[in-house]
DRENVEX-653735 format. One record per residue: residue number from 1; residue in three letters; x, y, z of N, C-alpha, C in turn. Coordinates in steps of 0.02 Angstrom, whole numbers, plus 50000, padded with zeros to 5 digits. Atoms other than C-alpha are relative to their C-alpha. Layout:
# DRENVEX-653735
+-----+--------+-------+--------+-------+--------+---------+-------+-------+--------+-------+
! num ! residu ! neast ! nnorth !   nup ! caeast ! canorth !  caup ! ceast ! cnorth !   cup !
+-----+--------+-------+--------+-------+--------+---------+-------+-------+--------+-------+
! NUM !    Ala !     X !      Y !     Z !      X !       Y !     Z !     X !      Y !     Z !
...
+-----+--------+-------+--------+-------+--------+---------+-------+-------+--------+-------+
This chain:
# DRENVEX-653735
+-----+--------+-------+--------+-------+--------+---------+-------+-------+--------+-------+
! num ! residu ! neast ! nnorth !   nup ! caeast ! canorth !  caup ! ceast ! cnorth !   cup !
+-----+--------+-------+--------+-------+--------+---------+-------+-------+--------+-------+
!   1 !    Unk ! 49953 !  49947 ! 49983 !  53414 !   46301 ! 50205 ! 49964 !  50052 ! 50042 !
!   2 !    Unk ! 50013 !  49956 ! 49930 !  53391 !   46427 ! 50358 ! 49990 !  50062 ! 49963 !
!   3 !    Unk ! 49996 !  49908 ! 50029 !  53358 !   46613 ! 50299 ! 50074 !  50018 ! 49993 !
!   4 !    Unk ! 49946 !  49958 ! 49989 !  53486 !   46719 ! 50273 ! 50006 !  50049 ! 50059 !
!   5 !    Unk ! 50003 !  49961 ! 49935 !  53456 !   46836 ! 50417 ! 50013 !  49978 ! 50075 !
!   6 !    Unk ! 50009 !  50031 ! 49961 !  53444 !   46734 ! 50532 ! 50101 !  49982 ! 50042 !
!   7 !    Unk ! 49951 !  49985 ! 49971 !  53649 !   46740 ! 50523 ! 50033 !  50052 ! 50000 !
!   8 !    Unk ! 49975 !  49937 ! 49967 !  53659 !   46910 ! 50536 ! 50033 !  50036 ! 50049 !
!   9 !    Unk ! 49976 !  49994 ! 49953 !  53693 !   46937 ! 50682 ! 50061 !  49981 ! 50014 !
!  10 !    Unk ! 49938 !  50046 ! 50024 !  53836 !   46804 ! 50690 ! 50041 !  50054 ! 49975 !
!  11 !    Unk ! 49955 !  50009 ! 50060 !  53921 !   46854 ! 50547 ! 50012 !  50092 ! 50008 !
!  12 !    Unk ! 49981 !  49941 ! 49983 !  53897 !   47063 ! 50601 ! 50060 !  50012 ! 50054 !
!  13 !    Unk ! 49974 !  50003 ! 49923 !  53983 !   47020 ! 50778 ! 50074 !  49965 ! 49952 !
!  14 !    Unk ! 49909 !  50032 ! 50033 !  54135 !   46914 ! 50664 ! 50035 !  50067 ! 49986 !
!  15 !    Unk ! 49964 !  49965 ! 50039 !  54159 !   47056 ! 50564 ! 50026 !  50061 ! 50040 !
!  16 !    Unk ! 49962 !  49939 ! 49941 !  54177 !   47198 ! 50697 ! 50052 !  49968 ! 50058 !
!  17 !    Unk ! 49948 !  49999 ! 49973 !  54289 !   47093 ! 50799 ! 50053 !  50007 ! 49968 !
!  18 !    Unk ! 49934 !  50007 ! 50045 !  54413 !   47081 ! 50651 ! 50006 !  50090 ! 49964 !
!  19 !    Unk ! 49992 !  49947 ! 50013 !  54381 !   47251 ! 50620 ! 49973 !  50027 ! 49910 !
!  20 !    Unk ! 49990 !  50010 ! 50071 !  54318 !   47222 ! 50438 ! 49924 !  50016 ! 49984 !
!  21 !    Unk ! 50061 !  49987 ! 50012 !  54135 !   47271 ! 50454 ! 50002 !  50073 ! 49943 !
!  22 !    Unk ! 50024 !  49966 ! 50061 !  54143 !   47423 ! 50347 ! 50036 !  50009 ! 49949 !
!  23 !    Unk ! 49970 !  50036 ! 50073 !  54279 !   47366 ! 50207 ! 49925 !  49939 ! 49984 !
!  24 !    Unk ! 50036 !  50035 ! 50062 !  54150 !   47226 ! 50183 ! 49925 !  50034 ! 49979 !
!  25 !    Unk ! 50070 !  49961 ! 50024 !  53979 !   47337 ! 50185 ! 50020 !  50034 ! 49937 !
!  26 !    Unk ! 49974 !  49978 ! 50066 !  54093 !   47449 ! 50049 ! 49987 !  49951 ! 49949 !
!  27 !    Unk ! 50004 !  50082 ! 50039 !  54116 !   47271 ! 49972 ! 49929 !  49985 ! 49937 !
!  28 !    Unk ! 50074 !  50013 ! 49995 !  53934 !   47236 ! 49975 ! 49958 !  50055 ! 49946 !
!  29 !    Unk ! 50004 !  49954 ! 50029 !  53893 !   47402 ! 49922 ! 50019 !  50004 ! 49911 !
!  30 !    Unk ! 49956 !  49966 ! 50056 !  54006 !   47430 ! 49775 ! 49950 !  49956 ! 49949 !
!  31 !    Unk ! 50057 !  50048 ! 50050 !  53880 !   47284 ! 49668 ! 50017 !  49943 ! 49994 !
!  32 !    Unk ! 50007 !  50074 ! 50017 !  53850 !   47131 ! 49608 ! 50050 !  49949 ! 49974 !
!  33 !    Unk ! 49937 !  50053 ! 50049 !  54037 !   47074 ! 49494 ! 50014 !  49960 ! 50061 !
!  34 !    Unk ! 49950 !  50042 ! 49951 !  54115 !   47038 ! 49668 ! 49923 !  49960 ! 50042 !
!  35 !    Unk ! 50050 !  50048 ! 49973 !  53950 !   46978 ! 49753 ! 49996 !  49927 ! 49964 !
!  36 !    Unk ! 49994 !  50034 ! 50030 !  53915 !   46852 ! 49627 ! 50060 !  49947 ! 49984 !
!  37 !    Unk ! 49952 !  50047 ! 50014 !  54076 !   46785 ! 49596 ! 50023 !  49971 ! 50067 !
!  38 !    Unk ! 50000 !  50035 ! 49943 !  54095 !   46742 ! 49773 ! 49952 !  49947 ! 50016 !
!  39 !    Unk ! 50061 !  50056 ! 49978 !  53921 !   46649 ! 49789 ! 50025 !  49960 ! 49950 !
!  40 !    Unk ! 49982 !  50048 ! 50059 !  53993 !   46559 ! 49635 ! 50060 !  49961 ! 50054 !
!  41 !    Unk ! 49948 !  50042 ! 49970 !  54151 !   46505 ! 49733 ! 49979 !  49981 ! 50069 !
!  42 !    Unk ! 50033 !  50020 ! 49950 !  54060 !   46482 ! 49889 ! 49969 !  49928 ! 49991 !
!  43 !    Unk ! 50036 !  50064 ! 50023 !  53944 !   46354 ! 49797 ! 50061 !  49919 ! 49965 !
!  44 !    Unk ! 49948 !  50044 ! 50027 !  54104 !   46273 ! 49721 ! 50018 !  49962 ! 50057 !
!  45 !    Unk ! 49956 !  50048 ! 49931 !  54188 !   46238 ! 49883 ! 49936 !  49970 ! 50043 !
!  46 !    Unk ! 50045 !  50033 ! 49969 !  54011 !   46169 ! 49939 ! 49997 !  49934 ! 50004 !
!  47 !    Unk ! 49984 !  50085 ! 50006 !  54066 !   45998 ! 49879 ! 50069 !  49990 ! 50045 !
!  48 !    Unk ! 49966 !  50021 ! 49948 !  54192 !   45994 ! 50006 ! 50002 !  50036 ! 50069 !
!  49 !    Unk ! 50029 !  49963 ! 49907 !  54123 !   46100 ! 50168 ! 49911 !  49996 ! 49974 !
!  50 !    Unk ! 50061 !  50002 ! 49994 !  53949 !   46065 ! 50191 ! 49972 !  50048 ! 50058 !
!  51 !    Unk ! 50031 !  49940 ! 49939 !  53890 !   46227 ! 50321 ! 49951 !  50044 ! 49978 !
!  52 !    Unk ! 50034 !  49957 ! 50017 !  53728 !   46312 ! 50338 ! 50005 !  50070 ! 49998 !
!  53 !    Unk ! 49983 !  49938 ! 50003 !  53793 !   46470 ! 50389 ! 50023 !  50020 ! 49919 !
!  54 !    Unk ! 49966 !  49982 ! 50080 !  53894 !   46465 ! 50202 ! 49969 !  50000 ! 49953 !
!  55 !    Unk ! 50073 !  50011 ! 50070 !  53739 !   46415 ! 50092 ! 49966 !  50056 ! 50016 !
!  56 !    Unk ! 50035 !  49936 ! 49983 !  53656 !   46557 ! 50166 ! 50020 !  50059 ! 49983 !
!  57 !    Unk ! 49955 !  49956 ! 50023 !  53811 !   46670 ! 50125 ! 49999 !  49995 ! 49919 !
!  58 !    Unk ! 50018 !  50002 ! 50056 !  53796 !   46604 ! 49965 ! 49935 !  50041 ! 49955 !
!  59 !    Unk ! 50065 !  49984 ! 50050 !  53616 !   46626 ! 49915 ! 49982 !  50093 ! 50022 !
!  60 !    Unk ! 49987 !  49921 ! 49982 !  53638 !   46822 ! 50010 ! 50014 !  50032 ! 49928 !
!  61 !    Unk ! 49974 !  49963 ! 50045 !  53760 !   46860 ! 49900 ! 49968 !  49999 ! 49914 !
!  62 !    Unk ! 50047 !  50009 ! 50060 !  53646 !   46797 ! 49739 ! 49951 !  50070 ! 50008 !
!  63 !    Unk ! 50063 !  49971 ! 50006 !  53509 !   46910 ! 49781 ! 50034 !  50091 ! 50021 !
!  64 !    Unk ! 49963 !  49921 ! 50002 !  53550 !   47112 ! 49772 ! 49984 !  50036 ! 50045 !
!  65 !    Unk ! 50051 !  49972 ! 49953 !  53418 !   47169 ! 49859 ! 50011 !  49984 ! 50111 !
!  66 !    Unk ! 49984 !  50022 ! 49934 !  53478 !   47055 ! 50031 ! 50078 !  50015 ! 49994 !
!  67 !    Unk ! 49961 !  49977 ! 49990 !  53644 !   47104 ! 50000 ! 50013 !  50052 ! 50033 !
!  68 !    Unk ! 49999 !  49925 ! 49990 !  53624 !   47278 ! 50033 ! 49972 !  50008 ! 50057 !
!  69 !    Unk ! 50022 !  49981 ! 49936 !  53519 !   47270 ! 50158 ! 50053 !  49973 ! 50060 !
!  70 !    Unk ! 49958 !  50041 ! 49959 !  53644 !   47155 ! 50246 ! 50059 !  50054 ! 50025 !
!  71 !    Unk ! 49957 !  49928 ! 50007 !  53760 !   47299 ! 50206 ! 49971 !  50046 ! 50062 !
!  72 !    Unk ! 50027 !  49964 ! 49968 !  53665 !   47413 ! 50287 ! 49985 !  49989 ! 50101 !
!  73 !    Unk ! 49997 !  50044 ! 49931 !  53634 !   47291 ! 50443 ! 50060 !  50009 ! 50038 !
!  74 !    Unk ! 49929 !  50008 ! 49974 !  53810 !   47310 ! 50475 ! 50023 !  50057 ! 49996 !
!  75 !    Unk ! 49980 !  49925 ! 49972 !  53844 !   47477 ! 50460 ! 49947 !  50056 ! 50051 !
!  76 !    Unk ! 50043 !  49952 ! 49963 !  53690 !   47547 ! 50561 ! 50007 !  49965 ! 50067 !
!  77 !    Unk ! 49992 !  50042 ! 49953 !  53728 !   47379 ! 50701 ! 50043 !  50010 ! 50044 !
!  78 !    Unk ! 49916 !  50014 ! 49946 !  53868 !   47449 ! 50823 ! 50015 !  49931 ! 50034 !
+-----+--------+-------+--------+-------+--------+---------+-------+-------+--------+-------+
């Protein structure tokens, strides 16, 4: 599996075209119930989408510490 950072970029540039970059840094922010339970359903639907970008989103959202910063990536990234 690829870093997580590595789709930063990506995944900053999705979210400001849809306009959703700082609902999800809030997201991100707010802690770990909703982090977690997403990398949980992320990993679920892994048995039927196999994508590195998503295992990466996954194991992000596991870790607190790369969350936040990811957070942060995206709100300091115009």
């Amino acid at each position: 599996m690829n870093s997580t950072r590595e789709f930063w970029q990506r995944w900053a540039e999705t979210l400001r075209r849809y306009q959703l970059d700082e609902l999800v840094a809030s997201f991100l922010e707010a802690g770990s119930p909703f982090t977690l339970l997403g990398a949980q359903a992320i990993y679920f639907s892994g048995g039927f989408i196999k994508n590195d970008a998503l295992s990466a989103l996954a194991g992000m959202l596991e870790d607190e510490t790369e969350t936040r910063a990811f957070a942060a990536f995206i709100t300091r990234n115009p």
